[in-house]
N, C-alpha and C positions, 0 to 999 in steps of 0.2 A: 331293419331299423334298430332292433335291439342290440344286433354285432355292431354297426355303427358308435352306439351309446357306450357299449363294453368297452370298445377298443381305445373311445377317448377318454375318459375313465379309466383303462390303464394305462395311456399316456401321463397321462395329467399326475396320476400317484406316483409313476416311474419318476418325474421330476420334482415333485415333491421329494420324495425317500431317496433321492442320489446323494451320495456324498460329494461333498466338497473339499477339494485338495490344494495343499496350501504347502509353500514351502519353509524351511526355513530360514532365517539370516544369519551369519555368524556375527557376534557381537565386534567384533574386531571392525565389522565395517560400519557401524556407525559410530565408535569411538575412536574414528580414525584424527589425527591430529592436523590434515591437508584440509578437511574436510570443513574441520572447526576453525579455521585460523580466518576465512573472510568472514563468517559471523563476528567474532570479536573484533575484529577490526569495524565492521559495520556497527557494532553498538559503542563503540569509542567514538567513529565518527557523528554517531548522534547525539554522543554524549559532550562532543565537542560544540556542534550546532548549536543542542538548548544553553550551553554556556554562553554562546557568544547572544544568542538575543535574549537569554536574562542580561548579559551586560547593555546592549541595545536599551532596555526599560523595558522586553516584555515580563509581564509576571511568571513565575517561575510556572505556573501549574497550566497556564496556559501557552508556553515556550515547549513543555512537557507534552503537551497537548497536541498541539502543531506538529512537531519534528514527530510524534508518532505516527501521525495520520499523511506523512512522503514518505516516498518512493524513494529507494535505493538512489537512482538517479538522482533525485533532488538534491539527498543527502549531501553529495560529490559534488553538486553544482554548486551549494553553497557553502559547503565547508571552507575552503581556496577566499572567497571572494563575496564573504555577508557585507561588509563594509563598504565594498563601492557598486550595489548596486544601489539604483537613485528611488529612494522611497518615494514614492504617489505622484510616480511618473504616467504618462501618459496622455495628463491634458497641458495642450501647451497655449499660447495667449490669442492664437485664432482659433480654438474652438472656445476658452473661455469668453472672448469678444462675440461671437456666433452666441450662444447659453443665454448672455446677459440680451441681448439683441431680441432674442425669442422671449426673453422673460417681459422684457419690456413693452412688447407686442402686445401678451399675452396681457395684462394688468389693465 
């Protein structure tokens, strides 16, 4: 029992005391210029987005707010085409005929 208790016990330190190898990077590959060119373009295009909904009337800190909190994707879906999509779409005059129906039920 006691070799038992030894042997895991020097397990257990052997992995503790190992060293850890790590290698290293040359700087060249993260100051590369292919590397950096879709970030700047990705923060132009954001920068283009909150311009266009501060001109829309949203306020700026929350235009700022918004475009931080999408996705790359978003960013591209509306950069092209903030203007024609149709704001507070999606109820049309038979679910609002149906809403008023049930409200009225409802009273």
């Amino acid at each position: 029992m006691k070799y038992c208790q030894r042997f895991c016990a020097a397990v257990l330190l052997s992995l503790v005391l190992s060293p850890a190898w790590a290698s290293l990077t040359p700087t060249i590959q993260f100051s590369a210029e292919p590397e950096r060119a879709p970030l700047q373009a990705n923060r132009e295009a954001r920068q283009r987005v909150t311009e266009q909904l501060i001109e829309l009337g949203v306020e700026p800190a929350m235009a700022a707010e918004r475009v931080q909190q999408m996705t790359g994707s978003e960013i591209a879906n509306l950069q092209n085409g903030i203007a024609s999509l149709p704001a507070g779409a999606g109820i049309d005059t038979t679910n609002l005929l149906l809403i008023i129906i049930i409200l009225i039920l409802l009273l």
